[in-house]
C-alpha positions in Angstrom: 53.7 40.9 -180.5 56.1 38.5 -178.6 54.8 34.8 -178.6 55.6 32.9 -175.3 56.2 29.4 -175.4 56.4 27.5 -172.1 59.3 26.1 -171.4 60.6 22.9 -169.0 64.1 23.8 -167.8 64.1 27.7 -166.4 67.8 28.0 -168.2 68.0 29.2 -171.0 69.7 27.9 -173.9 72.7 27.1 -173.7 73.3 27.1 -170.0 72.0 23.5 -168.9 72.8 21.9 -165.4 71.7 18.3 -165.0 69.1 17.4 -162.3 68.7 14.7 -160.0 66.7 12.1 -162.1 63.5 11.1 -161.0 63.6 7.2 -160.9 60.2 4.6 -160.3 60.7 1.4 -160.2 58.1 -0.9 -162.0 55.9 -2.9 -160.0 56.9 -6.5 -159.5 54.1 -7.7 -157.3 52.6 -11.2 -158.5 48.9 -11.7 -158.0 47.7 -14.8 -156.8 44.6 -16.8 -157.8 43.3 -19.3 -155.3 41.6 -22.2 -156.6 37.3 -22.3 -155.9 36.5 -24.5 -153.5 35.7 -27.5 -154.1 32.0 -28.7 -155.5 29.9 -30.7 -153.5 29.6 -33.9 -154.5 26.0 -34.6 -155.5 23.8 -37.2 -154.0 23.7 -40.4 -156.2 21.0 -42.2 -155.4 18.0 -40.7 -157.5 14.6 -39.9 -156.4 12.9 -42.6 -158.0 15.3 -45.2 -156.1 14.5 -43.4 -152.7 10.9 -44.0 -152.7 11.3 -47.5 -154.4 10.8 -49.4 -150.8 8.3 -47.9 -149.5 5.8 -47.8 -152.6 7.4 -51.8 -153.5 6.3 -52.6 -149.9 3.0 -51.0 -149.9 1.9 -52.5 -153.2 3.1 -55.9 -151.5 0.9 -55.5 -148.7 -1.9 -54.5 -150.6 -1.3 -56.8 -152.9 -1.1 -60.1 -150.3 -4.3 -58.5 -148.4 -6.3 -59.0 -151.9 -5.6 -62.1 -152.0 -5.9 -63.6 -148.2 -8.6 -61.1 -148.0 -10.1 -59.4 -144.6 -8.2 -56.7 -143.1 -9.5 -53.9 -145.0 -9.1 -51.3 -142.2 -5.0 -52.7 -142.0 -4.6 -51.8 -145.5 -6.4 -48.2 -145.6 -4.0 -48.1 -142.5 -0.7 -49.0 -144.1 -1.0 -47.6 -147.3 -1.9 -44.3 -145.9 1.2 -45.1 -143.4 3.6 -46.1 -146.5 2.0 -42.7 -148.5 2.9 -40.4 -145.7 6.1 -41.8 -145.5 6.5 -41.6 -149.3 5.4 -38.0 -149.0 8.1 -36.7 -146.4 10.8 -38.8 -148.1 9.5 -36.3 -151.5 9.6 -33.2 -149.4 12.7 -34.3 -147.7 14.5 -35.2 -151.2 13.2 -31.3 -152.7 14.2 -29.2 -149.9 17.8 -30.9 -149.9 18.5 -30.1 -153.9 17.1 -26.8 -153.2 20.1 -26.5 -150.5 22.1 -28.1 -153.1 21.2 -25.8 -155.7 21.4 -22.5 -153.1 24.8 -23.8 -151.9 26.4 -24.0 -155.0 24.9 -20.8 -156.7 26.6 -18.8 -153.4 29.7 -20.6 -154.0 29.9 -19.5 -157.9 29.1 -16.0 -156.6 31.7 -15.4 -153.8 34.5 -16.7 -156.0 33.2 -14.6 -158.9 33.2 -11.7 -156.5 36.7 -12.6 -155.6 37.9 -12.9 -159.1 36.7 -9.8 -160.2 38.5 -8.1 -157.3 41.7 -9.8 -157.9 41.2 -8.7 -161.4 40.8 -5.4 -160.6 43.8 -5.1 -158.7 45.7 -6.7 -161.5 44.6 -4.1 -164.1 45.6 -1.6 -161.7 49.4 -2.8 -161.3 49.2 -3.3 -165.0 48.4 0.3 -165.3 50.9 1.4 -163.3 53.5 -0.9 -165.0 52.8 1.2 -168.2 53.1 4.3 -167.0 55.9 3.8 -164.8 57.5 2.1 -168.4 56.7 4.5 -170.8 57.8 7.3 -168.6 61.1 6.0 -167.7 61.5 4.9 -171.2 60.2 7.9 -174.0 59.6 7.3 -177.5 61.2 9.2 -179.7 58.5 12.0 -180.7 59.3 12.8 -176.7 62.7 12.9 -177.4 62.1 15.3 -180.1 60.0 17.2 -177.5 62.6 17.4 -174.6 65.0 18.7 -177.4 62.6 21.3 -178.8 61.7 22.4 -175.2 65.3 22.4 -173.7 63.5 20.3 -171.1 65.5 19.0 -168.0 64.9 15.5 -168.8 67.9 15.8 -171.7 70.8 13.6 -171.0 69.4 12.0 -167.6 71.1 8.8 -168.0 73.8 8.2 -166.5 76.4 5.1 -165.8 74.8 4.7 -162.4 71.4 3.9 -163.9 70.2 0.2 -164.5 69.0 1.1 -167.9 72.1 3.1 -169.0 72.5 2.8 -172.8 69.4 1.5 -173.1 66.9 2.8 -175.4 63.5 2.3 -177.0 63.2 0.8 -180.2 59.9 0.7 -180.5 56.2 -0.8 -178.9 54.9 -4.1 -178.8 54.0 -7.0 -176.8 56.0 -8.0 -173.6 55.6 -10.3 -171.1 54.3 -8.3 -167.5 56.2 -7.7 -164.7 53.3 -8.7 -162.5 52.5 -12.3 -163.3 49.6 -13.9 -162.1 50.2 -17.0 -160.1 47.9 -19.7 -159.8 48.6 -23.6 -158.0 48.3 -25.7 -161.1 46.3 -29.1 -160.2 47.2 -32.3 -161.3 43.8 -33.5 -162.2 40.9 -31.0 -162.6 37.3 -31.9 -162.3 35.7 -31.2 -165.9 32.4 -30.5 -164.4 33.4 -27.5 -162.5 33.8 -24.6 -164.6 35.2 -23.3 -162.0 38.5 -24.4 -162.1 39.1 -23.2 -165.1 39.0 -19.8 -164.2 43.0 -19.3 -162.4 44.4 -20.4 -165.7 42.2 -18.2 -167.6 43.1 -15.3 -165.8 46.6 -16.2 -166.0 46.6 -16.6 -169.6 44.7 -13.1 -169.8 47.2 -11.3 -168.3 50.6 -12.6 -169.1 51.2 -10.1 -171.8 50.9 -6.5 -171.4 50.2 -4.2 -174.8 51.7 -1.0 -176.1 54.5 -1.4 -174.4 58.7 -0.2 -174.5 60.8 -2.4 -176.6 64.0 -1.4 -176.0 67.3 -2.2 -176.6 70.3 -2.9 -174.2 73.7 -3.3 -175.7 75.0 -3.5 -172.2 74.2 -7.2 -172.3 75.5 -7.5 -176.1 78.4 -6.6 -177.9 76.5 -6.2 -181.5 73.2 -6.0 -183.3 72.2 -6.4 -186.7 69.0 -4.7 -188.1 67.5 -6.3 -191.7 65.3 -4.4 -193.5 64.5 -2.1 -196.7 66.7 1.2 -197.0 64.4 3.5 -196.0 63.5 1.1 -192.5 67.1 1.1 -191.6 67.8 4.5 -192.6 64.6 5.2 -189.8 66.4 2.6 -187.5 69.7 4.5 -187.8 68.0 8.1 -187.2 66.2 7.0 -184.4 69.5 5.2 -182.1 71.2 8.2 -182.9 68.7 11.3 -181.9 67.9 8.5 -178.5 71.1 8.1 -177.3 72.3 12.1 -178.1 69.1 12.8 -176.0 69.2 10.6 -172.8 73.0 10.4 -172.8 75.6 12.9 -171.9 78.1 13.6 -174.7 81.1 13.1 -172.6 79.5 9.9 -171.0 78.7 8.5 -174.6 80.4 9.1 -177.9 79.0 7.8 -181.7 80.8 6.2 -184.2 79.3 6.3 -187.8 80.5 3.9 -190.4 78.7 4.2 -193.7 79.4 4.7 -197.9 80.2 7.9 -199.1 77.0 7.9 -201.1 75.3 8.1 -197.7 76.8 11.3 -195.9 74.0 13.1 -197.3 71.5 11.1 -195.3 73.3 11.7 -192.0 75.1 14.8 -192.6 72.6 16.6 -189.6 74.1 14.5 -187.2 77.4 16.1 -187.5 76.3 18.4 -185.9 75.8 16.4 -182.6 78.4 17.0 -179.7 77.8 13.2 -179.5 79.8 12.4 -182.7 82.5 14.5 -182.3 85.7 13.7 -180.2 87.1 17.4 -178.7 90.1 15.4 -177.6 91.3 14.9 -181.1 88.9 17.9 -182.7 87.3 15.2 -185.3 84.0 13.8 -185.9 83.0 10.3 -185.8 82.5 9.7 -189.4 83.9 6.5 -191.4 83.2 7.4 -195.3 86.1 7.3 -197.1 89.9 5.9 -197.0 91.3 8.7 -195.3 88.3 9.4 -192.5 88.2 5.5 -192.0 91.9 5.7 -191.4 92.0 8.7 -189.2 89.0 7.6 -187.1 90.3 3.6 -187.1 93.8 4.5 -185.8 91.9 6.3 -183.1 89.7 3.8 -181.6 92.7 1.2 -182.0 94.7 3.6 -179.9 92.0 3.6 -177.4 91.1 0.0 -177.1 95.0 -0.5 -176.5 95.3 1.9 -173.8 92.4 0.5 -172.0 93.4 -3.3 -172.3 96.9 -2.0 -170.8 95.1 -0.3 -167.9 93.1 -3.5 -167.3 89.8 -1.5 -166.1 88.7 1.6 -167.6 88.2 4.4 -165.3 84.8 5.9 -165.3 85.2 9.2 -166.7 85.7 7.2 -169.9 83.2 7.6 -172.4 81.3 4.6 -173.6 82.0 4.0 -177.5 79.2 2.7 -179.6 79.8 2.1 -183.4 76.9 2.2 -186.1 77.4 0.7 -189.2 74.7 1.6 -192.3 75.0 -0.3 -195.3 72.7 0.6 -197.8 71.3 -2.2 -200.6 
């Protein structure tokens, strides 16, 4: 019984035609948190100081009557004057830090309301900026993948490409493409809790998880890894299966300088059009005196001929040497 496997690229191995890459560009949009409005400024002068004149002047009155004596109708009159008075001012003083109260819980609820849709739209660029990310930028298990699958995703890069020879390294924790933006006050009321929340959010979401680290030796001329044998050995597997799988072998060619005690270790990758040069029928191995020699005089050759040209034309393949020294 015949097993069928699905497979990516309708041409069969090893007929291959390279496809028109499907690009996306990560979101850049910031997301803006306005400040809450401002809280309203509570009445100072308490209750007890409001109805202070009134039940001062009635105790006067009552108090002066007593003593000149007549006019007991006058001060049934006033006090229940002053007491009315005394009760509206109560009723009065109530109903206004009810209004106080009402007005401020609506203002905490429409900017919470706000906040939680702003945040929502965050998450969903922040979404987005992962995807779009980890698409344009496979780990290596996918690498693996496209290989095992002869998918049409092999060798999409190309010198036209912003992230041409750049690869992933790994995941971690870098800063979003989406910050969120927020007016930063000079002086903030402590007593609103509030105004806290723009720089909380901010804070929240300035780093984005699980995300492509990747390296870009277009904007360096050398990196060093430091680490344990068996992490560099890893480190040194990994650059080379990325780059011979996102790279065209005659757009990029691999250099591999290491001790002879170590061609074991990398002796599958010899096997990899993109360390071997069909110009001069060799591959790109520095091990020993007379490989070091042969390869050497080649790249000197090359890095002459290109400084005497002044700019190298662009079907020239980009040269990247990887040194392993093992401890």
């Amino acid at each position: 019984m015949t097993q069928i496997t699905y497979q990516s690229n309708h041409y069969e191995y090893p007929k291959y035609i390279k496809n028109v890459r499907q690009k996306f560009e990560l979101p850049s949009e910031s997301i803006e948190i306005l400040n809450p409005k401002n809280k309203e400024e509570k009445d100072e002068q308490s209750f007890l100081m409001s109805v202070m004149p009134m039940l001062v002047n009635m105790l006067l009155m009552v108090g002066m009557r007593g003593v000149m004596g007549g006019g007991g109708m006058f001060v049934i009159y006033f006090a229940a004057t002053m007491s009315v008075s005394t009760t509206i001012t109560i009723i009065n003083f109530c109903k206004d830090k009810k209004k106080r109260t009402e007005k401020e819980d609506r203002r905490k609820k429409v900017y919470m309301e706000y906040l939680s849709k702003q945040e929502d739209e965050i998450i969903r660029l922040r979404e987005r900026e992962k995807i779009v990310a980890n698409y344009m930028n496979p780990d290596l298990d996918t690498y693996v993948k496209f290989v095992d699958e002869f998918d049409n995703r092999l060798f999409e890069k190309n010198r036209n490409d912003n992230d041409y020879l750049k690869i992933r390294i790994g995941s971690g924790v870098v800063a979003s493409n989406c910050q969120v933006d927020y007016k930063k006050e000079d002086y903030v009321d402590t007593d609103d809790e509030l105004k806290d929340f723009p720089q909380i959010m901010h804070d929240k979401y300035q780093y984005i998880s699980s995300m492509p680290v990747c390296l870009d030796i277009k904007d360096v001329n050398a990196v060093g890894f430091i680490g344990k044998r068996n992490k560099l050995y890893q480190m040194g597997k990994n650059l080379i299966i990325e780059y011979a799988a996102s790279h065209f072998y005659k757009d990029v060619k691999l250099f591999m300088i290491m001790d002879e005690e170590d061609v074991s270790l990398f002796e599958w990758a010899r096997w990899m059009k993109i360390t071997y040069s069909e110009a001069y029928g060799m591959r790109n191995f520095m091990y020993d005196k007379e490989s070091a020699k042969t390869t050497l005089e080649f790249l000197y050759s090359e890095l002459s001929r290109r400084e005497a040209m002044g700019a190298p034309s662009d079907d020239m393949p980009e040269y990247i040497v990887l040194v392993y020294k093992s401890c």
